[in-house]
PyMOL Python script that loads the backbone (N, CA, C, O; Angstrom):
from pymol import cmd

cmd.read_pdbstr("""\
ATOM      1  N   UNK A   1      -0.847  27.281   1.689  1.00  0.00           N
ATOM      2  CA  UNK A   1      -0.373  26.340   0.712  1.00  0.00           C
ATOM      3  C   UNK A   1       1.046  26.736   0.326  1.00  0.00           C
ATOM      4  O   UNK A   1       1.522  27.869   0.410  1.00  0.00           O
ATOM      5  N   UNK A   2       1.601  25.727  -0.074  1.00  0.00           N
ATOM      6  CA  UNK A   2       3.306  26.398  -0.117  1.00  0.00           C
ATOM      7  C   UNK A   2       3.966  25.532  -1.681  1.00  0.00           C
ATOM      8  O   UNK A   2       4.227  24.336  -1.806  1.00  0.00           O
ATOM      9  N   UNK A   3       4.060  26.383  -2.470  1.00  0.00           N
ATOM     10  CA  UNK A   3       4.494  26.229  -3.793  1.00  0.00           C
ATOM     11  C   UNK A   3       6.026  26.138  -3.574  1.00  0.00           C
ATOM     12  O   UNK A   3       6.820  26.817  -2.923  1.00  0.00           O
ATOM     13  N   UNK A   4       6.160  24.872  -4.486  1.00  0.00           N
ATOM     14  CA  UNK A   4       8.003  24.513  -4.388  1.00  0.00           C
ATOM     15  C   UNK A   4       8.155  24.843  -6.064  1.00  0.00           C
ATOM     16  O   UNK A   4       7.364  24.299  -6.835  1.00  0.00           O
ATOM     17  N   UNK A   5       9.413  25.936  -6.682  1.00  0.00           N
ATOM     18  CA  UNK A   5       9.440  25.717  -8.021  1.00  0.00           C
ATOM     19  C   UNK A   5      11.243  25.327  -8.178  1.00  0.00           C
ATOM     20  O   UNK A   5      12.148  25.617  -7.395  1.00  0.00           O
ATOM     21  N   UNK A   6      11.298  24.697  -9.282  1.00  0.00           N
ATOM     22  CA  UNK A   6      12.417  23.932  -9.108  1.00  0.00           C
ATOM     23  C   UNK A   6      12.842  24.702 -10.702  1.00  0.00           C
ATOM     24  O   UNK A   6      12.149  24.690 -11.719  1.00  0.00           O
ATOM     25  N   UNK A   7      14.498  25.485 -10.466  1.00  0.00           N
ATOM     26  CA  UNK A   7      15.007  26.603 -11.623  1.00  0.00           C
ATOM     27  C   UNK A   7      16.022  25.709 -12.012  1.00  0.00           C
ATOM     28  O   UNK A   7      16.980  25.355 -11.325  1.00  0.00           O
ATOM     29  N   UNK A   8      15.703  25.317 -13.336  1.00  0.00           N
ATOM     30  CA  UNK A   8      17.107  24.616 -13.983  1.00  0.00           C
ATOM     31  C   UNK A   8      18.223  25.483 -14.050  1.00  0.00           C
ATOM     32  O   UNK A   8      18.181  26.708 -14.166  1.00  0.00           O
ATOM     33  N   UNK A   9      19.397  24.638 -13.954  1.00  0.00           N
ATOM     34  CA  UNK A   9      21.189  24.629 -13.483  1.00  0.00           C
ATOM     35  C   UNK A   9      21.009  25.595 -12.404  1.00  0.00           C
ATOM     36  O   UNK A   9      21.365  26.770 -12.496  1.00  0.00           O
ATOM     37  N   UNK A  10      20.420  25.050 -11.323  1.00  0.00           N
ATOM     38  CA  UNK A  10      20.717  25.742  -9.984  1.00  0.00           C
ATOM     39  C   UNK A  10      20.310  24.487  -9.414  1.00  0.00           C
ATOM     40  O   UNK A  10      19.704  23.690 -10.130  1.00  0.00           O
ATOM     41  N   UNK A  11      20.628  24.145  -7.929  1.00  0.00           N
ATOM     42  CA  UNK A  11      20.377  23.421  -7.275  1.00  0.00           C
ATOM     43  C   UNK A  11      19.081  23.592  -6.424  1.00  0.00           C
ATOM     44  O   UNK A  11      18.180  22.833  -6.068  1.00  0.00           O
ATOM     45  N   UNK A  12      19.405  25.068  -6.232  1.00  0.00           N
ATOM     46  CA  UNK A  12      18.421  25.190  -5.041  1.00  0.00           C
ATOM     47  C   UNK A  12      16.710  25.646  -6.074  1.00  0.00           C
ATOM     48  O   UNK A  12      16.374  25.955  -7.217  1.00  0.00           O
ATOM     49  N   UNK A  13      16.164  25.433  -4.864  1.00  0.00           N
ATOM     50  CA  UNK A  13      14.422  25.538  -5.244  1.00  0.00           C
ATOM     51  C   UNK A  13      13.902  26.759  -4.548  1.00  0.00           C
ATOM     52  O   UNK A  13      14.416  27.160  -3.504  1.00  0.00           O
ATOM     53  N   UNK A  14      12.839  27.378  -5.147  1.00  0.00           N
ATOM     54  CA  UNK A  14      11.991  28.639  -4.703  1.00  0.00           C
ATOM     55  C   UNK A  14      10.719  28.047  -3.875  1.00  0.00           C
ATOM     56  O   UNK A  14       9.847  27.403  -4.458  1.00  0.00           O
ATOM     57  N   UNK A  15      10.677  28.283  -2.619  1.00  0.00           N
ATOM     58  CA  UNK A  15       9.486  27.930  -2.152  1.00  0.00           C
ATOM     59  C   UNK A  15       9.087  29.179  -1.332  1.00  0.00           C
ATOM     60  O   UNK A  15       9.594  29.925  -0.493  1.00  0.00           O
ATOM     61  N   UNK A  16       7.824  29.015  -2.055  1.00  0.00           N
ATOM     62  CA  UNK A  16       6.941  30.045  -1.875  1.00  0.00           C
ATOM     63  C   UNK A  16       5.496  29.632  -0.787  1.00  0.00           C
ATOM     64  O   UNK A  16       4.579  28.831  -0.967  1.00  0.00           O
ATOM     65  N   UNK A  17       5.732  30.364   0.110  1.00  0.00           N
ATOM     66  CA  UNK A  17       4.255  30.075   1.315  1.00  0.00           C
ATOM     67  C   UNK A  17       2.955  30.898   0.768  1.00  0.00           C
ATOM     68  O   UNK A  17       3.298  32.080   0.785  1.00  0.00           O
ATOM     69  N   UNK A  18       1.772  30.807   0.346  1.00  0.00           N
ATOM     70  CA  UNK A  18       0.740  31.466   0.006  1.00  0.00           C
ATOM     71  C   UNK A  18      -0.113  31.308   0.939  1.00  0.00           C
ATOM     72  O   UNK A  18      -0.367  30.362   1.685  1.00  0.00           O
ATOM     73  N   UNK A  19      -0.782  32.962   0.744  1.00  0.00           N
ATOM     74  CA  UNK A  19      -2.182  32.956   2.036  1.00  0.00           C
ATOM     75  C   UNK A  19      -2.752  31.711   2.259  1.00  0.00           C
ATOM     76  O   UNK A  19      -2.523  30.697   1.600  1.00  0.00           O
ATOM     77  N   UNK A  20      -3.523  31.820   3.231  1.00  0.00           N
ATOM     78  CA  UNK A  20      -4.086  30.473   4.011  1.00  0.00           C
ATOM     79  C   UNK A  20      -5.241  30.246   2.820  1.00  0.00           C
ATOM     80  O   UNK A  20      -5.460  29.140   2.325  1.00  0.00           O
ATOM     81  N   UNK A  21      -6.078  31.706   2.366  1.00  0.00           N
ATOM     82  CA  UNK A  21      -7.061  31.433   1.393  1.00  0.00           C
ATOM     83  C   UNK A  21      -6.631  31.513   0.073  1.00  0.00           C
ATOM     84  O   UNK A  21      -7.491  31.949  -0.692  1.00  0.00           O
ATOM     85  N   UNK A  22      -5.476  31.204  -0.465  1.00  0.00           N
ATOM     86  CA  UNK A  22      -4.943  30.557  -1.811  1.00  0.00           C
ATOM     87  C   UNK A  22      -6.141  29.880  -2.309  1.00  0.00           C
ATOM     88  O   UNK A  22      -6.665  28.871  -1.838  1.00  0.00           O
ATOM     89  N   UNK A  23      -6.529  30.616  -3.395  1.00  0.00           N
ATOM     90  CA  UNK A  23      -7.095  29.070  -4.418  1.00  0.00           C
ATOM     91  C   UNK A  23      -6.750  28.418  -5.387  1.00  0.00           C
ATOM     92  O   UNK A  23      -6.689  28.867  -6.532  1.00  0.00           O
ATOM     93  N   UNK A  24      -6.413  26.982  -4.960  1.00  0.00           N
ATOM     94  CA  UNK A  24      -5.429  25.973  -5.726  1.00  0.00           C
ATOM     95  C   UNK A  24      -6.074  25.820  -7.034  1.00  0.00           C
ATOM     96  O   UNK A  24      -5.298  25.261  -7.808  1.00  0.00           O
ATOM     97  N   UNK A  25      -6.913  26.033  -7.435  1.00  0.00           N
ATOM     98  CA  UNK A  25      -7.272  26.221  -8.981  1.00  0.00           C
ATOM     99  C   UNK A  25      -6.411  27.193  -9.466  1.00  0.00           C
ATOM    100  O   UNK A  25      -5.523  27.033 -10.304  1.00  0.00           O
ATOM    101  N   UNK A  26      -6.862  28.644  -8.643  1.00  0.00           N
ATOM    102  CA  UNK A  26      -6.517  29.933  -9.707  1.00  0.00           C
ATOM    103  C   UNK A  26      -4.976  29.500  -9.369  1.00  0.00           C
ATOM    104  O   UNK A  26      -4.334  30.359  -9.974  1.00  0.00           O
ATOM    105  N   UNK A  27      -4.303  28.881  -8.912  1.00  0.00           N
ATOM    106  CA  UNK A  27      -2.584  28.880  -8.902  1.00  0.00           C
ATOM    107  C   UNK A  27      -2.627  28.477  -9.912  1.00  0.00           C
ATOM    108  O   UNK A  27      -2.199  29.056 -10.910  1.00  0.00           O
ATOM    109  N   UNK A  28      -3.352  26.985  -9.872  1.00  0.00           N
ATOM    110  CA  UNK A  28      -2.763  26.237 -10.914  1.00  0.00           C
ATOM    111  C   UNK A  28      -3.173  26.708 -12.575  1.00  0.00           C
ATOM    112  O   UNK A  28      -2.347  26.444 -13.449  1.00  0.00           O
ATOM    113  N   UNK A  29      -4.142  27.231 -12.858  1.00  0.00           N
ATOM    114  CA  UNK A  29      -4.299  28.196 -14.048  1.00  0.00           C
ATOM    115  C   UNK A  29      -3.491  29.210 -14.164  1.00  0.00           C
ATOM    116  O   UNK A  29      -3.351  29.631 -15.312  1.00  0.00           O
ATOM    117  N   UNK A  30      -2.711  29.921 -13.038  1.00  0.00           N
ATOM    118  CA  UNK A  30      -1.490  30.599 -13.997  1.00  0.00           C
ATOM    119  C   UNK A  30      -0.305  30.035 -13.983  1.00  0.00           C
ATOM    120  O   UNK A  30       0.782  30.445 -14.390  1.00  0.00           O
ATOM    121  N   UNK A  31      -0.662  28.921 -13.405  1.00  0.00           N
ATOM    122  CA  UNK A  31       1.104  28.351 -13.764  1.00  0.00           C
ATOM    123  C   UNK A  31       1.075  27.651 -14.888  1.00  0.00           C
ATOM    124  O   UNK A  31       1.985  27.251 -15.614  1.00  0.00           O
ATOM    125  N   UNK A  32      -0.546  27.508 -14.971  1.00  0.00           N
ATOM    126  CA  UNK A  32      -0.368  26.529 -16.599  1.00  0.00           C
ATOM    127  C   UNK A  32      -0.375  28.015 -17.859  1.00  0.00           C
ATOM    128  O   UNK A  32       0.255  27.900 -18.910  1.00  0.00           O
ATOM    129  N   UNK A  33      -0.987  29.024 -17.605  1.00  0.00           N
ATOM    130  CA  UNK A  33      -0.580  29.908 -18.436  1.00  0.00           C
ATOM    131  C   UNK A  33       0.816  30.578 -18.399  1.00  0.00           C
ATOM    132  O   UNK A  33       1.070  31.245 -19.402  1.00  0.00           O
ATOM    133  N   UNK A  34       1.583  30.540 -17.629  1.00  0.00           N
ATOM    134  CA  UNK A  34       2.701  30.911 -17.938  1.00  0.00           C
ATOM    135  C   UNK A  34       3.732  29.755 -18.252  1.00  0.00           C
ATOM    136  O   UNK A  34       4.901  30.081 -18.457  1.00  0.00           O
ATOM    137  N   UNK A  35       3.481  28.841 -18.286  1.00  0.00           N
ATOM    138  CA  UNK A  35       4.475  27.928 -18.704  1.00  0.00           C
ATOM    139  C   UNK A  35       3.814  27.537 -20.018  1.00  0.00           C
ATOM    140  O   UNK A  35       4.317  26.493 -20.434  1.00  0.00           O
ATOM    141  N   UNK A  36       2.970  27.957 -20.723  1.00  0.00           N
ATOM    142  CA  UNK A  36       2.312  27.887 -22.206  1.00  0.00           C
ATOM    143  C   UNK A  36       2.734  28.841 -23.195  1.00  0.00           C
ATOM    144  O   UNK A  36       2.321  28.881 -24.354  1.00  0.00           O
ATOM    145  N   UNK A  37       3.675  29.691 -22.611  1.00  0.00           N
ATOM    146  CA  UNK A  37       4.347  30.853 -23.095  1.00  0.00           C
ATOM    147  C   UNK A  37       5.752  30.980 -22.864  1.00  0.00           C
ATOM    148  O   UNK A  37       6.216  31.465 -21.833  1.00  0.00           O
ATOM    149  N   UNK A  38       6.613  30.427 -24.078  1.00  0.00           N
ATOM    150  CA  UNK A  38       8.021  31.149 -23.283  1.00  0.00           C
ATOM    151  C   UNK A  38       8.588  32.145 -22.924  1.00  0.00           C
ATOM    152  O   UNK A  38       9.653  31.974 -22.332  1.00  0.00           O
ATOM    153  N   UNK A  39       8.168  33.355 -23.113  1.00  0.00           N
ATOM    154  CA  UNK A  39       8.381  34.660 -22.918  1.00  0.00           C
ATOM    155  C   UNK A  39       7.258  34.998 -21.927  1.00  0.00           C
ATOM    156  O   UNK A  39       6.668  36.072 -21.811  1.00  0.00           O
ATOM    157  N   UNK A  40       7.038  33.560 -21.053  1.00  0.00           N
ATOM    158  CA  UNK A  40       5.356  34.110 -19.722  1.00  0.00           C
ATOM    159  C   UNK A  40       6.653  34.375 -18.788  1.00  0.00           C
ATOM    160  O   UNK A  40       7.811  34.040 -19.037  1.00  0.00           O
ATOM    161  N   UNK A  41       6.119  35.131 -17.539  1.00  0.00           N
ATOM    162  CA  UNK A  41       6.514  34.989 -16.182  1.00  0.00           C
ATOM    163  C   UNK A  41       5.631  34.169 -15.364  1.00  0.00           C
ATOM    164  O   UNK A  41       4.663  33.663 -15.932  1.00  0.00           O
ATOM    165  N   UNK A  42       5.763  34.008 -14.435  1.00  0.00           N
ATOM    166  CA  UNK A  42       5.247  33.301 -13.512  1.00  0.00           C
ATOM    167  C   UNK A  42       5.214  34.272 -12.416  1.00  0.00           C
ATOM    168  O   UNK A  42       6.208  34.854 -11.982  1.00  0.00           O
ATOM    169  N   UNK A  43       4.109  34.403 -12.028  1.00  0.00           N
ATOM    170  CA  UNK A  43       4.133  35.439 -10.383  1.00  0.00           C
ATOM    171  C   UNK A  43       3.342  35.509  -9.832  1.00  0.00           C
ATOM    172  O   UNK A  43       2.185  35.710 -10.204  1.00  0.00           O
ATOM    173  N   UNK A  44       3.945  35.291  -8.262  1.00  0.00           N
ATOM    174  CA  UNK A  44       3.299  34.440  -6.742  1.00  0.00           C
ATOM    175  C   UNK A  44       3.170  35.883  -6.301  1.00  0.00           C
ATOM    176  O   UNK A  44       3.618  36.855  -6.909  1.00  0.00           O
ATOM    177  N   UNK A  45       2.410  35.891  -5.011  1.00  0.00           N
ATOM    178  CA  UNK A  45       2.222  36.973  -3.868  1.00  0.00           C
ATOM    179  C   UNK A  45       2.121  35.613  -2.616  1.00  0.00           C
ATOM    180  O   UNK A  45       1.177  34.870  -2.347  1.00  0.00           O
ATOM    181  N   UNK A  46       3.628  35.699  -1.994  1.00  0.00           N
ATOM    182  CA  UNK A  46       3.370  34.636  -0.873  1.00  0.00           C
ATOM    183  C   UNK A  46       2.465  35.510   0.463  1.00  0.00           C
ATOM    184  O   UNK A  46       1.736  36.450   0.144  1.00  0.00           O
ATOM    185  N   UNK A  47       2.553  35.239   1.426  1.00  0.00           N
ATOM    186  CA  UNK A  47       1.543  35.391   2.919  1.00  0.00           C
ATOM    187  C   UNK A  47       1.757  36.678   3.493  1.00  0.00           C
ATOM    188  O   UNK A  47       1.027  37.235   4.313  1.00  0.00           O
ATOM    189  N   UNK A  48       3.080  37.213   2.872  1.00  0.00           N
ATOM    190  CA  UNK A  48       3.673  38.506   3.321  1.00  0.00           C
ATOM    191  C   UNK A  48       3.263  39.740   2.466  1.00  0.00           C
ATOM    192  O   UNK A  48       3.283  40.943   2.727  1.00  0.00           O
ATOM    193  N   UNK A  49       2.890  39.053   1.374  1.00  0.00           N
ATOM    194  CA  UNK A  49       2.259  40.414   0.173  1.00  0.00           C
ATOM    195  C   UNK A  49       3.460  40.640  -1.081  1.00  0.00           C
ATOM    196  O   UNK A  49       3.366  41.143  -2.200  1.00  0.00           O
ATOM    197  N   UNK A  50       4.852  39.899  -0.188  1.00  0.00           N
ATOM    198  CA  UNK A  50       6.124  39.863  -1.767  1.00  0.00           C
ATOM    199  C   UNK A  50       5.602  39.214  -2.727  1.00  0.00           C
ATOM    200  O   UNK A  50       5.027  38.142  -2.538  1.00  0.00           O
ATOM    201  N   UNK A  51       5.677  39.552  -3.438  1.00  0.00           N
ATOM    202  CA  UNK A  51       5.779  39.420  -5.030  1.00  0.00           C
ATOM    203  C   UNK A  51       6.972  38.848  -5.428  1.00  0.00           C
ATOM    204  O   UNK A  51       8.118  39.288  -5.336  1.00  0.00           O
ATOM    205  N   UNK A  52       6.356  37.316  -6.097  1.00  0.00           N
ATOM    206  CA  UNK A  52       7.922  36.888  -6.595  1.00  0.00           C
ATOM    207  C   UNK A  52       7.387  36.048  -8.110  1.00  0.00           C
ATOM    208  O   UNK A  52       6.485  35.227  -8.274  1.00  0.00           O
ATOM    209  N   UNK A  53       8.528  36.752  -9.237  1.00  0.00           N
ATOM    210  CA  UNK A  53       8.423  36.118 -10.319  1.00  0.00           C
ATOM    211  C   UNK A  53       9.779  35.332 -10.975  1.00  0.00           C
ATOM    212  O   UNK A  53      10.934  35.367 -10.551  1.00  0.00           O
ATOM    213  N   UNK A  54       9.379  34.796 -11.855  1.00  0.00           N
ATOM    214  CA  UNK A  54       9.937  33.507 -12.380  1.00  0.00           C
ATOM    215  C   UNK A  54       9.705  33.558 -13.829  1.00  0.00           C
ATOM    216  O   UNK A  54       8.561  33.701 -14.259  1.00  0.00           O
ATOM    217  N   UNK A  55      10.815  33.442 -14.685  1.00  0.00           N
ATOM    218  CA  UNK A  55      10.606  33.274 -16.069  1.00  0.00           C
ATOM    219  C   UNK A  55      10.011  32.002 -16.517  1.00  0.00           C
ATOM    220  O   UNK A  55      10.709  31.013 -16.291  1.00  0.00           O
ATOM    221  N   UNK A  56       9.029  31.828 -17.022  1.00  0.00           N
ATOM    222  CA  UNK A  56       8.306  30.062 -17.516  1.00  0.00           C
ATOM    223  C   UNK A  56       9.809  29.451 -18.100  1.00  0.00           C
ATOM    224  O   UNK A  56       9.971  28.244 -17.920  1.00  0.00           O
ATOM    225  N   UNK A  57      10.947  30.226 -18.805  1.00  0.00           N
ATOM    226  CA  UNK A  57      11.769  29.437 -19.508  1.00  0.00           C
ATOM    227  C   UNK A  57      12.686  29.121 -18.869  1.00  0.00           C
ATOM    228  O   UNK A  57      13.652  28.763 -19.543  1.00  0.00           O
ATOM    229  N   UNK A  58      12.862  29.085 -17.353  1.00  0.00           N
ATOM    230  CA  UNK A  58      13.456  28.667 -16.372  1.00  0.00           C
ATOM    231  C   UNK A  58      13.071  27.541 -15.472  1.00  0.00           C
ATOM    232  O   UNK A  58      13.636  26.781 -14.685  1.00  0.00           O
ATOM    233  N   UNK A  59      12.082  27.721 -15.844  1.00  0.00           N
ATOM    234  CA  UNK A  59      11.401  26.453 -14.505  1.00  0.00           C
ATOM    235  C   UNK A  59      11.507  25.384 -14.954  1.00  0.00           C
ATOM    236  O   UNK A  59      11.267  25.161 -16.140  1.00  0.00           O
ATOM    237  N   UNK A  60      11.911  24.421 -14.068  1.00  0.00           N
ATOM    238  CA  UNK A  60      11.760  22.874 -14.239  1.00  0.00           C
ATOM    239  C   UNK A  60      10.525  22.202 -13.916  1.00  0.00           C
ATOM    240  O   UNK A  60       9.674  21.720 -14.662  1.00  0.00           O
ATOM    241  N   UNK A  61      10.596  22.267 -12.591  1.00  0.00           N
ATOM    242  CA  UNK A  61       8.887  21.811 -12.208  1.00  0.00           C
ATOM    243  C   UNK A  61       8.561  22.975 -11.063  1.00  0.00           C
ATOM    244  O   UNK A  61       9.209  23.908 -10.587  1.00  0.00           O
ATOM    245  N   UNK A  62       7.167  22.418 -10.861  1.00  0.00           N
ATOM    246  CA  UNK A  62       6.553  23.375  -9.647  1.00  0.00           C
ATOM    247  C   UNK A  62       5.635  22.454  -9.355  1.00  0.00           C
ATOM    248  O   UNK A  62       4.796  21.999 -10.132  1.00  0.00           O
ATOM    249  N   UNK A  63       5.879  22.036  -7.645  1.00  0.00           N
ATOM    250  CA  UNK A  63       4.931  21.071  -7.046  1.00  0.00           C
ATOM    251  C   UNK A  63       3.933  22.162  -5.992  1.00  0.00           C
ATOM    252  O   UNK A  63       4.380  23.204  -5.515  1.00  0.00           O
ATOM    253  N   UNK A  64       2.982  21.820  -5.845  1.00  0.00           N
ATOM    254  CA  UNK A  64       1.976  22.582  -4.861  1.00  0.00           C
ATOM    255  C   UNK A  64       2.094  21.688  -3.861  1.00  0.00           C
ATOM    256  O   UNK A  64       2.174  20.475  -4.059  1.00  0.00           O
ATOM    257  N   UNK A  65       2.111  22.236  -2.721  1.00  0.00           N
ATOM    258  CA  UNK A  65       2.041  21.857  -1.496  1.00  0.00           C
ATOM    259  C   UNK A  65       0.450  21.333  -0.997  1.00  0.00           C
ATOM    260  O   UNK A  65      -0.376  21.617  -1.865  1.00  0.00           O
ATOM    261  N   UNK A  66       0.016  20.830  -0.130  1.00  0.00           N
ATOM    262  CA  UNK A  66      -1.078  20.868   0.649  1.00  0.00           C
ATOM    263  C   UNK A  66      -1.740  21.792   0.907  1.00  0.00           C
ATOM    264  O   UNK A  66      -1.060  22.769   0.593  1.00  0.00           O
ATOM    265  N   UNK A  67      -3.102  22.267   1.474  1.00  0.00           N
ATOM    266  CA  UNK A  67      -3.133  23.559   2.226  1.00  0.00           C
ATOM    267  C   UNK A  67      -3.418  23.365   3.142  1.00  0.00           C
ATOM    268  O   UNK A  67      -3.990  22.351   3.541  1.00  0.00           O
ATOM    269  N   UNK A  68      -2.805  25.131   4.281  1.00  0.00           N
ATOM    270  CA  UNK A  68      -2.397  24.788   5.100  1.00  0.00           C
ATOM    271  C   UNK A  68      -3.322  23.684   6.318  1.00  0.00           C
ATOM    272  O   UNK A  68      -2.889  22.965   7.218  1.00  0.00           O
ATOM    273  N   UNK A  69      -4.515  23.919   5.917  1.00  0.00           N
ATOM    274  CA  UNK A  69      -5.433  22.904   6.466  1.00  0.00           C
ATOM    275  C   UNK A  69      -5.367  21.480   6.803  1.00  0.00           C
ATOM    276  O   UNK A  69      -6.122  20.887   7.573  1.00  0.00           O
ATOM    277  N   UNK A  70      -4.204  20.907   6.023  1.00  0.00           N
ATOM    278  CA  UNK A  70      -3.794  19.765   6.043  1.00  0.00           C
ATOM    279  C   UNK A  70      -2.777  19.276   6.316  1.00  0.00           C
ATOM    280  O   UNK A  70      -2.521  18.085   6.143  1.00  0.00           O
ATOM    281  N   UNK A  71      -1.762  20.399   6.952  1.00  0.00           N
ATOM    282  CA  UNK A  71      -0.953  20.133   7.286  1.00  0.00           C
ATOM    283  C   UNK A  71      -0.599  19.086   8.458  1.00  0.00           C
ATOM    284  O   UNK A  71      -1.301  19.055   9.470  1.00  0.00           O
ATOM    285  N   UNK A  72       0.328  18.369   8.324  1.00  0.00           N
ATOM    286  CA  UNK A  72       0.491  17.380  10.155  1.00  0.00           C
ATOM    287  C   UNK A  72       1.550  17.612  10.408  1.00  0.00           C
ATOM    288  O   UNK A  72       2.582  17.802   9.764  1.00  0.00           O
ATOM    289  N   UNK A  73       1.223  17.591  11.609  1.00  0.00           N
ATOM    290  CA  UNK A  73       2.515  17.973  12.627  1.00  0.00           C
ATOM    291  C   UNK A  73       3.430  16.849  13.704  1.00  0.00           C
ATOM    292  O   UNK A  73       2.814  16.606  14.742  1.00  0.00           O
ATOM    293  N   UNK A  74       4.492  16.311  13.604  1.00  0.00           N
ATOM    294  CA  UNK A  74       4.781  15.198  14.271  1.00  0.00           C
ATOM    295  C   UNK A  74       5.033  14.145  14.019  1.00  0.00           C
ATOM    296  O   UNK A  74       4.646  14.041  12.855  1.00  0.00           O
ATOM    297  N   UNK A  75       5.531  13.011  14.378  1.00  0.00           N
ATOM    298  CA  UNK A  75       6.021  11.627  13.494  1.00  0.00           C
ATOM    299  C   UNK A  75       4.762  10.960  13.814  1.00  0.00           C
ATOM    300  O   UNK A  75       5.056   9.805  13.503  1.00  0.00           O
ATOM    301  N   UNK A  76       3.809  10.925  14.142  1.00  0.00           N
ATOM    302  CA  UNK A  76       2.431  10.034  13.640  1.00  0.00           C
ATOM    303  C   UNK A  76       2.768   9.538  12.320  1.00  0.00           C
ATOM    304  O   UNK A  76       3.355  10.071  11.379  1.00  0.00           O
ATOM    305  N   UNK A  77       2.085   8.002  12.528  1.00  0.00           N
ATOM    306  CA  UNK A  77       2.013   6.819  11.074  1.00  0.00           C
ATOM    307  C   UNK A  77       0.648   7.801  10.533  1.00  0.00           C
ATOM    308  O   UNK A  77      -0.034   8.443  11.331  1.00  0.00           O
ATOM    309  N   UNK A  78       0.478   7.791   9.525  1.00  0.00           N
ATOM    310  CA  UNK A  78      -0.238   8.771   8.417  1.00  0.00           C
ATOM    311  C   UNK A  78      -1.221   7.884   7.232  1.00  0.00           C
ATOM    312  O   UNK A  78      -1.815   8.494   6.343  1.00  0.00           O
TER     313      UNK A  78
END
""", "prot")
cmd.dss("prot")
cmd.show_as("cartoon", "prot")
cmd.util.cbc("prot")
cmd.orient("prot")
């Protein structure tokens, strides 16, 4: 599953790839606990085992990706 987080006055976005067995609940329960806190961090372990955090008082949004199970590959109509 691959988490996009989007850092206000920057352009660019953090995307983060998570293990294949990510569970899209427990993501989404700490991203809702750290953005319930302004003084939360936010922190991923993508597919590689890095560790990456994020101040909640930075983030703009954070979209979750698919998992990888669902991914498609190719210009096929969808």
């Amino acid at each position: 599953m691959d988490v996009r987080i989007g850092v206000i006055h920057t352009a660019k976005e953090i995307d983060v790839e998570l293990a294949s067995d990510a569970d899209r609940d427990e993501i989404r329960k700490s991203i809702d606990k750290a953005l319930s806190d302004d003084a939360g961090t936010l922190w991923l372990t993508d597919r590689h085992g890095r560790e990456i955090a994020v101040p909640a008082t930075r983030i703009a949004y954070v979209e979750l990706g698919s998992p990888d199970s669902e991914r498609r590959i190719g210009f096929g109509a969808g």
